[in-house]
mmCIF file of the C-alpha atoms, coordinates in Angstrom:
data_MODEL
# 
_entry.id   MODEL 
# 
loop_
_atom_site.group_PDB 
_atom_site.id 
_atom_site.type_symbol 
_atom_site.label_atom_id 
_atom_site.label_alt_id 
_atom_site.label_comp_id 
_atom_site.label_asym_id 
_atom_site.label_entity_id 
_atom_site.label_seq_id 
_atom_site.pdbx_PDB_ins_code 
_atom_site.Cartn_x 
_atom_site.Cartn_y 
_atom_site.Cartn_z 
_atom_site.occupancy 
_atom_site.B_iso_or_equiv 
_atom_site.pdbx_formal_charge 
_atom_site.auth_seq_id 
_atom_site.auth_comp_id 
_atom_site.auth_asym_id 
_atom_site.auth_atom_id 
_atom_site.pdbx_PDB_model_num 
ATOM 1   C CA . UNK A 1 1   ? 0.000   0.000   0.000   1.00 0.00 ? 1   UNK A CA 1 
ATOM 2   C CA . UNK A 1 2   ? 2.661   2.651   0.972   1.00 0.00 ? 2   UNK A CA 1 
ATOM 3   C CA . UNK A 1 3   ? 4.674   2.065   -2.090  1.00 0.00 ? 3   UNK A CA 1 
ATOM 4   C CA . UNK A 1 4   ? 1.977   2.582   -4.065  1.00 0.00 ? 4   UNK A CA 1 
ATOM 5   C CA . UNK A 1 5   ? 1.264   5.906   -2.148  1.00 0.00 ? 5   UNK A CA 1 
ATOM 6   C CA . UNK A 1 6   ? 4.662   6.550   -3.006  1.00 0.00 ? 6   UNK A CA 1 
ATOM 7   C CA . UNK A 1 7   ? 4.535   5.777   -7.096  1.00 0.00 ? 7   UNK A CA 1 
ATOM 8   C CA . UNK A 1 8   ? 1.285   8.030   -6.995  1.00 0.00 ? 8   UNK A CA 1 
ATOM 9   C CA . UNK A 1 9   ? 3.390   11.000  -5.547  1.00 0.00 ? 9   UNK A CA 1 
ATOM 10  C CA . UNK A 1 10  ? 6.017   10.362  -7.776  1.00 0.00 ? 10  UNK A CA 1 
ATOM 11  C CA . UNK A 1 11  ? 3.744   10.462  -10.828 1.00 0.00 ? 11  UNK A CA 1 
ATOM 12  C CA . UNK A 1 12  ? 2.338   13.476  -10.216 1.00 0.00 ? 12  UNK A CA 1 
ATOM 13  C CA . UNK A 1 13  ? 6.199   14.746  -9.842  1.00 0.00 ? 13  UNK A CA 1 
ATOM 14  C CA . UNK A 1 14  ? 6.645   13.407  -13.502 1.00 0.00 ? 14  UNK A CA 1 
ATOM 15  C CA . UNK A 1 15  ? 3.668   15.292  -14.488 1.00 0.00 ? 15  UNK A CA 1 
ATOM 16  C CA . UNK A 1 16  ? 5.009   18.528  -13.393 1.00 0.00 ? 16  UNK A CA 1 
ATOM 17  C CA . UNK A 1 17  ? 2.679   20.122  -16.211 1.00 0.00 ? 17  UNK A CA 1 
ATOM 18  C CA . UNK A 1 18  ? -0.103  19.988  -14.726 1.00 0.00 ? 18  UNK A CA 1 
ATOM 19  C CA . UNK A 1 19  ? -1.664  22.813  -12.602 1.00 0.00 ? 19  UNK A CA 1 
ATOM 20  C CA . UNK A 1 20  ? -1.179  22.458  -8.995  1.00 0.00 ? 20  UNK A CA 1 
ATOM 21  C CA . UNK A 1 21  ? -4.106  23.064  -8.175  1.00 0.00 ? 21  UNK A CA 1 
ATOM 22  C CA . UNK A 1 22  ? -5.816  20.357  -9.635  1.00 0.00 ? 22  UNK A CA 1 
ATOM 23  C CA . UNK A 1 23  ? -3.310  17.560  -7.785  1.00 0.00 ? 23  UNK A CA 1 
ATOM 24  C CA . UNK A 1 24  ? -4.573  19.823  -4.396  1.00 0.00 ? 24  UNK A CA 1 
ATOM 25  C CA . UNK A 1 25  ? -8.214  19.936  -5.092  1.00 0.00 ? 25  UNK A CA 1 
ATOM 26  C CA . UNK A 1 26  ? -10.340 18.163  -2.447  1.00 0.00 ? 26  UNK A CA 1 
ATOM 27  C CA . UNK A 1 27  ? -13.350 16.760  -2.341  1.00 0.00 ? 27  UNK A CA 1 
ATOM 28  C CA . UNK A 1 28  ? -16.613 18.506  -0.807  1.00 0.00 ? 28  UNK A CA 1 
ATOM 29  C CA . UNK A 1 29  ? -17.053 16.261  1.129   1.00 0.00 ? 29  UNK A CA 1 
ATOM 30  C CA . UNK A 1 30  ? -14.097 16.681  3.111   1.00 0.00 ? 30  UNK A CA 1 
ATOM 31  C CA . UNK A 1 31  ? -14.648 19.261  5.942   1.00 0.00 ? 31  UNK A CA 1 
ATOM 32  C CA . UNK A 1 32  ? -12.411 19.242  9.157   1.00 0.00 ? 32  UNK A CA 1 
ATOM 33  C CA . UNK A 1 33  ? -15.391 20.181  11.306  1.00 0.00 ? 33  UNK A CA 1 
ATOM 34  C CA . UNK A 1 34  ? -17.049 16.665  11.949  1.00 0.00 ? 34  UNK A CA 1 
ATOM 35  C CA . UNK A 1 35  ? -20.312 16.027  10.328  1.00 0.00 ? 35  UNK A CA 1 
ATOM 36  C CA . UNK A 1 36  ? -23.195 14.592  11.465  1.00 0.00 ? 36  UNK A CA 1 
ATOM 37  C CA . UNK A 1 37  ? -22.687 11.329  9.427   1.00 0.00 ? 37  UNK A CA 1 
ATOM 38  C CA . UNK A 1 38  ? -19.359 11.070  9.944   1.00 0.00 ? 38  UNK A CA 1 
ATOM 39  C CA . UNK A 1 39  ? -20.385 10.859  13.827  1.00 0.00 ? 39  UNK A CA 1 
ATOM 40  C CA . UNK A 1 40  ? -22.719 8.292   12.950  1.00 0.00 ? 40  UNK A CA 1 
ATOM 41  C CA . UNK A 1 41  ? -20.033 6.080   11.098  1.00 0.00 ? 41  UNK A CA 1 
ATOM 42  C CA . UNK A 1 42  ? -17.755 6.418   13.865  1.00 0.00 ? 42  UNK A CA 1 
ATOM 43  C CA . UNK A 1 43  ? -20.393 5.137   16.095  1.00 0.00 ? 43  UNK A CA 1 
ATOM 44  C CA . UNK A 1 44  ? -21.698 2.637   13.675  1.00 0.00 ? 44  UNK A CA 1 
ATOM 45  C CA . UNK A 1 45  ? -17.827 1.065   13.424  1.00 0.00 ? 45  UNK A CA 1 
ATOM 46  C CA . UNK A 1 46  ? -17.501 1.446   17.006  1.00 0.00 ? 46  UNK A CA 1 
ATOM 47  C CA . UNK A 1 47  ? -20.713 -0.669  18.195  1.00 0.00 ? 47  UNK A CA 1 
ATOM 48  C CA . UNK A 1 48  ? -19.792 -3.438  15.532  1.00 0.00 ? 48  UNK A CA 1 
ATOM 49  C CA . UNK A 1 49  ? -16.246 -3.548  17.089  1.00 0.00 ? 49  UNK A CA 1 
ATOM 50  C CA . UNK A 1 50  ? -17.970 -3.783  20.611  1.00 0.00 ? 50  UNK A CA 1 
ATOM 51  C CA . UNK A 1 51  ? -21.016 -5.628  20.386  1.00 0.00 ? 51  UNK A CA 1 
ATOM 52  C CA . UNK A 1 52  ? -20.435 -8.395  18.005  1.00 0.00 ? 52  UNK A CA 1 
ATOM 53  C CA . UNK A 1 53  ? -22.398 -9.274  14.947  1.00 0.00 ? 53  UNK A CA 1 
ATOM 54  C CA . UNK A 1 54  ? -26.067 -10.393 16.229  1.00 0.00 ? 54  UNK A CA 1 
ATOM 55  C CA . UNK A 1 55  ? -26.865 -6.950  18.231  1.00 0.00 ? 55  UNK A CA 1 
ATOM 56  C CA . UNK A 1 56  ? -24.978 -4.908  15.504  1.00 0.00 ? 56  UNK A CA 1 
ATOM 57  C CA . UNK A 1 57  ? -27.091 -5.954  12.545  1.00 0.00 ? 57  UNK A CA 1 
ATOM 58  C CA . UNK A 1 58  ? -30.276 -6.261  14.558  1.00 0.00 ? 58  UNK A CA 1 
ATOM 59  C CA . UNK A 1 59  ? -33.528 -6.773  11.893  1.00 0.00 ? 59  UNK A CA 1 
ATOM 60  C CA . UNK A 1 60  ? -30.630 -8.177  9.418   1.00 0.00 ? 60  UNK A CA 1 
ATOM 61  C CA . UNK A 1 61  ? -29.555 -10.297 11.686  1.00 0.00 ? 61  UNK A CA 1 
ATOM 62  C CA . UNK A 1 62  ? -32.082 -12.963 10.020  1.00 0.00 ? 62  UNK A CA 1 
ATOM 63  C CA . UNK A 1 63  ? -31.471 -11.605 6.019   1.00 0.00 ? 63  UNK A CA 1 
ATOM 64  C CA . UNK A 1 64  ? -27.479 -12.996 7.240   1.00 0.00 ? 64  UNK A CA 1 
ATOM 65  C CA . UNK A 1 65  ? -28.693 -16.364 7.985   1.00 0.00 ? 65  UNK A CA 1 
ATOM 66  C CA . UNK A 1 66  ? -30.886 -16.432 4.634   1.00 0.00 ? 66  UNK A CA 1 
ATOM 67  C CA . UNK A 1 67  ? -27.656 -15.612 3.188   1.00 0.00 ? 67  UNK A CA 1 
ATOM 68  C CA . UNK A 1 68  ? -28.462 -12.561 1.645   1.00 0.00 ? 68  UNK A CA 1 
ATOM 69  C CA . UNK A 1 69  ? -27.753 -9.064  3.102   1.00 0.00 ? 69  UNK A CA 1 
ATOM 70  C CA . UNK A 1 70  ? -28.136 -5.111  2.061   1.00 0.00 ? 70  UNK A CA 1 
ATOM 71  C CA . UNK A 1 71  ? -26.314 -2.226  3.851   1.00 0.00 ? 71  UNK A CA 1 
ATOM 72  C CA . UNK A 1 72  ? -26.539 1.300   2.637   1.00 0.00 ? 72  UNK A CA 1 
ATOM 73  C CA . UNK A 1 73  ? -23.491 3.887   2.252   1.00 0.00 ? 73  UNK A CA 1 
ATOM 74  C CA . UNK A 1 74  ? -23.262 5.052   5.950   1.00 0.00 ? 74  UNK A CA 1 
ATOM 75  C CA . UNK A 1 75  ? -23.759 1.116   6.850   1.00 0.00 ? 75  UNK A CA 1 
ATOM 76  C CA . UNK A 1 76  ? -21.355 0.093   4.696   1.00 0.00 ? 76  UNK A CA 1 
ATOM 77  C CA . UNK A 1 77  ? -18.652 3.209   5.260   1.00 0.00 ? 77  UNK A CA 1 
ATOM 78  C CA . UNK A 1 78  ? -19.224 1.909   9.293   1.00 0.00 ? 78  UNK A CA 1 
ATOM 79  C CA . UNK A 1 79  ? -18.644 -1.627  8.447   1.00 0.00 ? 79  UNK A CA 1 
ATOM 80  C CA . UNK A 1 80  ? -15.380 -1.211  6.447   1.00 0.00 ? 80  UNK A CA 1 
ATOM 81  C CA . UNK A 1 81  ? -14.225 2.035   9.310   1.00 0.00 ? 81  UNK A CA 1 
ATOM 82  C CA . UNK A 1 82  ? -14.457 -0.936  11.582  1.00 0.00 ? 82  UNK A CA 1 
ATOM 83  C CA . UNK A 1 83  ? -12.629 -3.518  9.675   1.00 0.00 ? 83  UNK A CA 1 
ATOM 84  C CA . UNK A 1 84  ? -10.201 -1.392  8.726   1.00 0.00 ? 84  UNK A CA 1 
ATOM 85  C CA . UNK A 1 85  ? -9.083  -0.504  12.375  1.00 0.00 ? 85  UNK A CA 1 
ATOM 86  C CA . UNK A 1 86  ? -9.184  -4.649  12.952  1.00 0.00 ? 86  UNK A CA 1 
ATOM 87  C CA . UNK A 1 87  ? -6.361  -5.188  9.607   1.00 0.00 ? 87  UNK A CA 1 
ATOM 88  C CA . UNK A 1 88  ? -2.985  -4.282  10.030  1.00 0.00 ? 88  UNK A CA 1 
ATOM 89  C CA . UNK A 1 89  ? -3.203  -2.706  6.491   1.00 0.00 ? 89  UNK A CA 1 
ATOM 90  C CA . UNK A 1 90  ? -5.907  -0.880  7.501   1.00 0.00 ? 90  UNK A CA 1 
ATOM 91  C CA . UNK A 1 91  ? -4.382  0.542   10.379  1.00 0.00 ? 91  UNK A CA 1 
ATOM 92  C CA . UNK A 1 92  ? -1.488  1.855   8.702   1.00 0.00 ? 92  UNK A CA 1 
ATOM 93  C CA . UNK A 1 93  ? -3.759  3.600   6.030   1.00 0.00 ? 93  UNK A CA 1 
ATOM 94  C CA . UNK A 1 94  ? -5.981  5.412   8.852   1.00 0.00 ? 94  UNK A CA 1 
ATOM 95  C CA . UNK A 1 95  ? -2.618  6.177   10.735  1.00 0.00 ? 95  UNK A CA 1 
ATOM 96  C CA . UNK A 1 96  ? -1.755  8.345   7.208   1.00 0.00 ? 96  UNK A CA 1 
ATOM 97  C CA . UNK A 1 97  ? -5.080  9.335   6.816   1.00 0.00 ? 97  UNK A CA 1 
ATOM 98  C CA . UNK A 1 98  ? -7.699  12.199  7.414   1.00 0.00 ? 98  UNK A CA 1 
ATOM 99  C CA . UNK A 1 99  ? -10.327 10.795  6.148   1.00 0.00 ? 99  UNK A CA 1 
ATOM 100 C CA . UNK A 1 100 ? -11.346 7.613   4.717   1.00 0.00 ? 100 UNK A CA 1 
ATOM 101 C CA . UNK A 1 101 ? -14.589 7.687   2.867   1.00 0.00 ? 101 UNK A CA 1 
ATOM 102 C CA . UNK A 1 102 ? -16.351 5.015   0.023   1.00 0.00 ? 102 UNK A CA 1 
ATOM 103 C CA . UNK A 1 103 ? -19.268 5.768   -2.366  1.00 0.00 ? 103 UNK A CA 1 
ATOM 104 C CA . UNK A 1 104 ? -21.198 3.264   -3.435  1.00 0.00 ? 104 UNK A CA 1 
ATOM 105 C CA . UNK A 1 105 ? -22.038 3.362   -7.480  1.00 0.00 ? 105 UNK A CA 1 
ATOM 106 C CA . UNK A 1 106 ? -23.969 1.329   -9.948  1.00 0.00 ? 106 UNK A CA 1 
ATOM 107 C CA . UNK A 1 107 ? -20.970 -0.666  -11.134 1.00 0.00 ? 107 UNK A CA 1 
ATOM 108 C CA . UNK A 1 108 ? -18.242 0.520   -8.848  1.00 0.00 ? 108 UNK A CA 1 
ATOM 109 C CA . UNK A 1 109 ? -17.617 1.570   -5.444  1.00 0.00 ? 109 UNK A CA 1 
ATOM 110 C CA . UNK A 1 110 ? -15.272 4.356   -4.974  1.00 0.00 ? 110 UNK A CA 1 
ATOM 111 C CA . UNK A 1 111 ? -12.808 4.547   -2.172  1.00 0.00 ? 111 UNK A CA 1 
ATOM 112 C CA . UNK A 1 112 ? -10.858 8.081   -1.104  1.00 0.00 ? 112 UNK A CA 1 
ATOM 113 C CA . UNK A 1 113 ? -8.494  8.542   1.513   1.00 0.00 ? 113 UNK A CA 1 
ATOM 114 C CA . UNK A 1 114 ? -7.296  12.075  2.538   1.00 0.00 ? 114 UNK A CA 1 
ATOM 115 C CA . UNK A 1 115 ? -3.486  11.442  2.138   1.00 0.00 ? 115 UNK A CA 1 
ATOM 116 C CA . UNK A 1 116 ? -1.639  13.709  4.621   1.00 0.00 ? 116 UNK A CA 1 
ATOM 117 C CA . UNK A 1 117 ? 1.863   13.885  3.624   1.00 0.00 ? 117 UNK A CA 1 
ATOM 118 C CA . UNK A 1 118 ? 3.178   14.639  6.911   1.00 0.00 ? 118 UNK A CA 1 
ATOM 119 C CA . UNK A 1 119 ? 1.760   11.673  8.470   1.00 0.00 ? 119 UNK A CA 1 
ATOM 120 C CA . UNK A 1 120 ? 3.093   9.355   5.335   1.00 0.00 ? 120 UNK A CA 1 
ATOM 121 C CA . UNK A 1 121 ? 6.382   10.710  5.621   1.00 0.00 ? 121 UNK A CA 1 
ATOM 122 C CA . UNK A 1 122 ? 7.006   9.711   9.270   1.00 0.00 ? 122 UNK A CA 1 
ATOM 123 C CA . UNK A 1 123 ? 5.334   5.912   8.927   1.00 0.00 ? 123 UNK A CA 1 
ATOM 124 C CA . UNK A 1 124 ? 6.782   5.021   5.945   1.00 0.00 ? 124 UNK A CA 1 
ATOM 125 C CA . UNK A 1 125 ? 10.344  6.309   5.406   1.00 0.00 ? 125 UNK A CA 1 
ATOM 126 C CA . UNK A 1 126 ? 10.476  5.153   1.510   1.00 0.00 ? 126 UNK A CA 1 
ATOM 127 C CA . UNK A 1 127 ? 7.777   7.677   0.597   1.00 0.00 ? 127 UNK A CA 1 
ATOM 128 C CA . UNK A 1 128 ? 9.438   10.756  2.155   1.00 0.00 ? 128 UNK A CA 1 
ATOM 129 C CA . UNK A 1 129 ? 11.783  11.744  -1.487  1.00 0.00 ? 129 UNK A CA 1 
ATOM 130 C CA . UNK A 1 130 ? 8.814   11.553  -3.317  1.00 0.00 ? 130 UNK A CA 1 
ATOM 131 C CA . UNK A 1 131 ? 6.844   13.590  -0.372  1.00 0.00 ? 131 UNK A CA 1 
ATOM 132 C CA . UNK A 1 132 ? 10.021  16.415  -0.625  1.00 0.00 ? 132 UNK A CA 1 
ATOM 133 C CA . UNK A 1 133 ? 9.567   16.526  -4.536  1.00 0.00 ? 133 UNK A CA 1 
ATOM 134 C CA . UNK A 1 134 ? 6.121   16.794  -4.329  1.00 0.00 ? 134 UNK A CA 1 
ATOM 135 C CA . UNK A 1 135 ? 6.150   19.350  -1.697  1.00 0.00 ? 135 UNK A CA 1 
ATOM 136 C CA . UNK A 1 136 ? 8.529   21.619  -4.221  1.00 0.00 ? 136 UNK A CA 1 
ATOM 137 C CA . UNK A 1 137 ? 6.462   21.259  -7.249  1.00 0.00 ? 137 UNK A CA 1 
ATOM 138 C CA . UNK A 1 138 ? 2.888   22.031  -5.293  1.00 0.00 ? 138 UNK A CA 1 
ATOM 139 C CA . UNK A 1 139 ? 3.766   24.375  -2.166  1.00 0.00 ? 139 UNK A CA 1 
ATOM 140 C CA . UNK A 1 140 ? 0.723   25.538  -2.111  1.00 0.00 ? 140 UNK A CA 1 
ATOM 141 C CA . UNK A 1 141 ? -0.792  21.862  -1.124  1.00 0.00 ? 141 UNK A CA 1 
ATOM 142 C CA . UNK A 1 142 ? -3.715  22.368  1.249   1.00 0.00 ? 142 UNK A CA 1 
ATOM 143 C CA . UNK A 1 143 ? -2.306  21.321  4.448   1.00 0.00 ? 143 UNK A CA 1 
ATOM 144 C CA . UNK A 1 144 ? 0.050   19.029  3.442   1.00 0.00 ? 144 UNK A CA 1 
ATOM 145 C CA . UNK A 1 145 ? -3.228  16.829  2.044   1.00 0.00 ? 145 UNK A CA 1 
ATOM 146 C CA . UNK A 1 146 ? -4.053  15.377  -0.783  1.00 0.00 ? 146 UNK A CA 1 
ATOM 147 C CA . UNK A 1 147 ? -7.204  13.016  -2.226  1.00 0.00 ? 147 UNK A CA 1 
ATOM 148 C CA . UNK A 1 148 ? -6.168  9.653   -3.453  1.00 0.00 ? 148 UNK A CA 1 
ATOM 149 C CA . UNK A 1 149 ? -9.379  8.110   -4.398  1.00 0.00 ? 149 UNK A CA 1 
ATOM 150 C CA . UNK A 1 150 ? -9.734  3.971   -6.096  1.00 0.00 ? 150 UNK A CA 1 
ATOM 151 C CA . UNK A 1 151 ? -12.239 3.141   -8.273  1.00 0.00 ? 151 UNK A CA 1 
ATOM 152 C CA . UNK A 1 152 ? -13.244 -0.699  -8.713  1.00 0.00 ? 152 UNK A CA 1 
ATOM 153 C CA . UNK A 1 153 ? -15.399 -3.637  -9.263  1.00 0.00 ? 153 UNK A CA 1 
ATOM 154 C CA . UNK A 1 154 ? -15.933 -4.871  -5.988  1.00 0.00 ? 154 UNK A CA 1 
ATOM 155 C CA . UNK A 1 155 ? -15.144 -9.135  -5.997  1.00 0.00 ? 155 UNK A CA 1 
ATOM 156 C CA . UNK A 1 156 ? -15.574 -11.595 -3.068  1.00 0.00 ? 156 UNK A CA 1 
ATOM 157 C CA . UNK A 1 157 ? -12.582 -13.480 -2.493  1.00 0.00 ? 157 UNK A CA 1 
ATOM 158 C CA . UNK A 1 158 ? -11.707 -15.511 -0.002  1.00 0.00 ? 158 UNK A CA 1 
ATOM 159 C CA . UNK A 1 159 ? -14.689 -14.780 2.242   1.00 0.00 ? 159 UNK A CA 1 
ATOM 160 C CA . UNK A 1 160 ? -13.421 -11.379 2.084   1.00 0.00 ? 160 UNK A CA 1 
ATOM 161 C CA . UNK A 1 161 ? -14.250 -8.064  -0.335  1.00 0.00 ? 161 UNK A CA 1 
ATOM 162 C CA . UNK A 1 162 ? -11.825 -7.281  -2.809  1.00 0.00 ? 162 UNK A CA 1 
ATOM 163 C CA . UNK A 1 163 ? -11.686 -5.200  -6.207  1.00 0.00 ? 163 UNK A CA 1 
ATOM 164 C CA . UNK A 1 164 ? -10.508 -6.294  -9.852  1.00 0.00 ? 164 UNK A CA 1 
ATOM 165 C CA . UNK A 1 165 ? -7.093  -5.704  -10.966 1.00 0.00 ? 165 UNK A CA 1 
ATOM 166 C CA . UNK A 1 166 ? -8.794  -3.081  -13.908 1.00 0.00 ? 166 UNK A CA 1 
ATOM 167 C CA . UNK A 1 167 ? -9.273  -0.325  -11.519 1.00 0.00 ? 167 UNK A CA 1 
ATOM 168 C CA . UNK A 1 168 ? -8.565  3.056   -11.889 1.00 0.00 ? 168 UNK A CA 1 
ATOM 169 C CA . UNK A 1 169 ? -7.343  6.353   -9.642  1.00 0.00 ? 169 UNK A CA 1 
ATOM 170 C CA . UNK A 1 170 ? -7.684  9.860   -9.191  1.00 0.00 ? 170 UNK A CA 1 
ATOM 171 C CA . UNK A 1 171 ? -5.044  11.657  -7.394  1.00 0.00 ? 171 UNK A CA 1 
ATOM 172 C CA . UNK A 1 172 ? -6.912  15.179  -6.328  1.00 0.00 ? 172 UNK A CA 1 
ATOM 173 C CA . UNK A 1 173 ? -8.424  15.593  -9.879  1.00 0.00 ? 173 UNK A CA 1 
ATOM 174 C CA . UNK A 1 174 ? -5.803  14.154  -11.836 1.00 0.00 ? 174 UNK A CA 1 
ATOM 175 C CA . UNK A 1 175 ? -7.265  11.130  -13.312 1.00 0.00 ? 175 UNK A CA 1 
ATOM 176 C CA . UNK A 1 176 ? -4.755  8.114   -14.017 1.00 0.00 ? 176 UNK A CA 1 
ATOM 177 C CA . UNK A 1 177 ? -5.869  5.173   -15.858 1.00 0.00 ? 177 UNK A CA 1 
ATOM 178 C CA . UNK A 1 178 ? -5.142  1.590   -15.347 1.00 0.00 ? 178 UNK A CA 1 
ATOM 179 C CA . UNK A 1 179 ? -3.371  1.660   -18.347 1.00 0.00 ? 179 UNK A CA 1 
ATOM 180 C CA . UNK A 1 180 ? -1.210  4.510   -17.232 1.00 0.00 ? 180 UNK A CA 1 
ATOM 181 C CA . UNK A 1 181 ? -0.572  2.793   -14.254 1.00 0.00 ? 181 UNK A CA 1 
ATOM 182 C CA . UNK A 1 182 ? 0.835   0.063   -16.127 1.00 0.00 ? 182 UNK A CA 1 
ATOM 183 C CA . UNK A 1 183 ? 2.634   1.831   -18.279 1.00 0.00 ? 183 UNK A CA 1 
ATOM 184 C CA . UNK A 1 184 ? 4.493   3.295   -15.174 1.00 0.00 ? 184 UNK A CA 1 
ATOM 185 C CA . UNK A 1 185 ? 5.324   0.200   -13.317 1.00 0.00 ? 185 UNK A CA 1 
ATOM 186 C CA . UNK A 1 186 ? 2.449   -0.219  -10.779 1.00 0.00 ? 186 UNK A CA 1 
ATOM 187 C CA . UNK A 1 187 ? 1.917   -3.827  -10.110 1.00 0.00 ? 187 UNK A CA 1 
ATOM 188 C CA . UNK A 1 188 ? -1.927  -3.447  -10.281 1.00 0.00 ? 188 UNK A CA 1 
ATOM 189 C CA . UNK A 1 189 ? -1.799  -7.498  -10.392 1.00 0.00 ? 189 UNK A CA 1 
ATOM 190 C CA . UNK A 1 190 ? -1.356  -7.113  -6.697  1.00 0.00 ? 190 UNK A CA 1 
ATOM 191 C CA . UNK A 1 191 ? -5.162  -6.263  -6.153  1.00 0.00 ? 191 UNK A CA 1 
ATOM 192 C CA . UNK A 1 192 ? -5.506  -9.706  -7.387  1.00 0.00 ? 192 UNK A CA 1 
ATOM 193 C CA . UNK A 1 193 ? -3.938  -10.819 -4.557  1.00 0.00 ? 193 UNK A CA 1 
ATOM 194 C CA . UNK A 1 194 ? -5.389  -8.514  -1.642  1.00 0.00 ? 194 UNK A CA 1 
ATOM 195 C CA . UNK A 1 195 ? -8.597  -8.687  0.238   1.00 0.00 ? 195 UNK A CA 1 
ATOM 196 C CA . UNK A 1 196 ? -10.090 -6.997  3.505   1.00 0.00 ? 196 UNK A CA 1 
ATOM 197 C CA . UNK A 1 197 ? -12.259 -9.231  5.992   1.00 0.00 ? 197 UNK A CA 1 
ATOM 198 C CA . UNK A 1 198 ? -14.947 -7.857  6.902   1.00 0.00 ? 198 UNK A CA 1 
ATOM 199 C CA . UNK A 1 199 ? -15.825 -7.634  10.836  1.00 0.00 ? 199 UNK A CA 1 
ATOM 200 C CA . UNK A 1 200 ? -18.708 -10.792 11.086  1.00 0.00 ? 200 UNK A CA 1 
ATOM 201 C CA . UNK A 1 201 ? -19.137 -11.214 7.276   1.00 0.00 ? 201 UNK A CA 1 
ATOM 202 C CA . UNK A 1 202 ? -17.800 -14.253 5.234   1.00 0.00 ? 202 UNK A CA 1 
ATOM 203 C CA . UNK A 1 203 ? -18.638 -13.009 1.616   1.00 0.00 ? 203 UNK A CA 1 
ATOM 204 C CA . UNK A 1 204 ? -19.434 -15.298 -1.503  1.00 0.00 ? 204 UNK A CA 1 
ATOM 205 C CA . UNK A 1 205 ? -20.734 -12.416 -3.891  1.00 0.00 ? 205 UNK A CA 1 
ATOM 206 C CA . UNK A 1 206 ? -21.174 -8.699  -4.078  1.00 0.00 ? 206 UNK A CA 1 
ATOM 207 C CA . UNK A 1 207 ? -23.839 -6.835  -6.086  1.00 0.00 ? 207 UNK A CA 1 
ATOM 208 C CA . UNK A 1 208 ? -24.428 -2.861  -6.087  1.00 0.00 ? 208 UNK A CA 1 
ATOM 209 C CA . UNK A 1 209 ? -26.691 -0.674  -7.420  1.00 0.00 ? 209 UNK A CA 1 
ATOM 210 C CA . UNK A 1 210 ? -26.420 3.497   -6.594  1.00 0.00 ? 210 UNK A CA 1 
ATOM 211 C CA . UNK A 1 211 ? -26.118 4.069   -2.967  1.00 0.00 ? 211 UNK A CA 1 
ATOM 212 C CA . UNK A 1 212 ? -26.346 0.518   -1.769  1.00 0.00 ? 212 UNK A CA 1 
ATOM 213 C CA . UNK A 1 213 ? -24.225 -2.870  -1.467  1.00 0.00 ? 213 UNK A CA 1 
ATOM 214 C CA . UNK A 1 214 ? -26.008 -6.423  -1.246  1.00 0.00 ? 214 UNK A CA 1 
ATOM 215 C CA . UNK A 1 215 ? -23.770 -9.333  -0.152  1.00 0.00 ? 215 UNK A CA 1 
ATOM 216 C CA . UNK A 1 216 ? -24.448 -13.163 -0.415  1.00 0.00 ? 216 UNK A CA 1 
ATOM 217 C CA . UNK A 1 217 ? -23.366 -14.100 3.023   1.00 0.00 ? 217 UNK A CA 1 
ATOM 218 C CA . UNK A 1 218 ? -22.329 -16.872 5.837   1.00 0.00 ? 218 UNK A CA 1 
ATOM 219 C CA . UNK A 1 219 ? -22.097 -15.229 9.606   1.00 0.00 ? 219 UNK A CA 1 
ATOM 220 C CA . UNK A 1 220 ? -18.638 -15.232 10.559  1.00 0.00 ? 220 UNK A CA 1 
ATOM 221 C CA . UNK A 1 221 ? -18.668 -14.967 14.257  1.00 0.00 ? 221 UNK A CA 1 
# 
């Protein structure tokens, strides 16, 4: 994960043409002062972490042992806070984080993490040239932050939720194709290779339509 932080940086380095202020844009989404929701998710990821899977998903307690199970955005954004704080992965990417946020689209769910620099630098040593280059070529960066956002076809795998090696990334709004990412070295193969569990969920298939993710299911307790 961090060296891939790291290529991303160093791409936008190469693309030096490009306004800065396009690599620093934000989403509006992102606000310092703590929304409403985003005190709900926190809350949401907290009781799964504390309360175990039965009291958690309450009424869908009994769509889980049909096998069949629907969460909506703030549902789903609580369920994957939550397993992200229980994955070493995960922990590393909140620890360089702001914000972690996903949208759930027709085909695709998107996934954006507010990058701070600052934090990225001191966890992962190998990322702090391309943090010092990048820092020279944008000085204006808000804060030291920038949006690095995934887009992909969700996959069970494993028992666990995944994403299709044919994704794609924005970095602020700098788009980068897959192909682009190929072209510069990324192993984007890995992704065929990585999975998060989620907290009480042993996935065997994903399907999404706008604002909402449906998962064929076994408890895993």
């Amino acid at each position: 994960m961090f060296k891939f932080i790291a290529l991303i940086l160093l791409i936008i380095v190469i693309a030096g043409g490009v306004a800065w202020y396009s690599a620093q844009s934000l989403p509006s989404w992102f606000d310092e002062s703590v929304s409403q929701e985003d005190v709900t998710i926190e809350h949401l990821s907290e009781e799964i972490r504390r309360q175990g899977v039965a009291k958690f998903l309450g009424a869908k307690f009994s769509d889980v042992l049909d096998g069949s199970v629907a969460f909506n955005e703030t549902e789903f954004n609580a369920i994957l806070l939550a397993s992200l704080k229980a994955d070493t992965d995960g922990q590393k990417l909140l620890s360089v984080s702001d914000a972690v946020k996903a949208f759930i689209q027709d085909d695709e769910i998107e996934l954006t993490a507010i990058i701070n620099l600052d934090k990225l630098e001191k966890v992962e040593p190998k990322a702090r040239e391309a943090v010092e280059k990048f820092d020279r070529i944008f000085p204006f960066l808000n804060d030291s932050r920038v949006a690095l956002t995934v887009y992909g076809t969700p996959v069970a795998r494993n028992g666990n939720i995944a994403i299709r090696d044919d994704f794609h990334i924005k970095v602020g709004a700098i788009p980068i194709s897959n192909e682009s990412l190929r072209a510069l070295g990324a192993q984007v193969e890995r992704a065929n290779t990585t999975d998060l569990e989620l907290k009480y969920l042993a996935l065997q298939s994903i399907n999404l339509k706008k604002g909402e993710i449906e998962f064929g299911v076994l408890p895993r307790f």
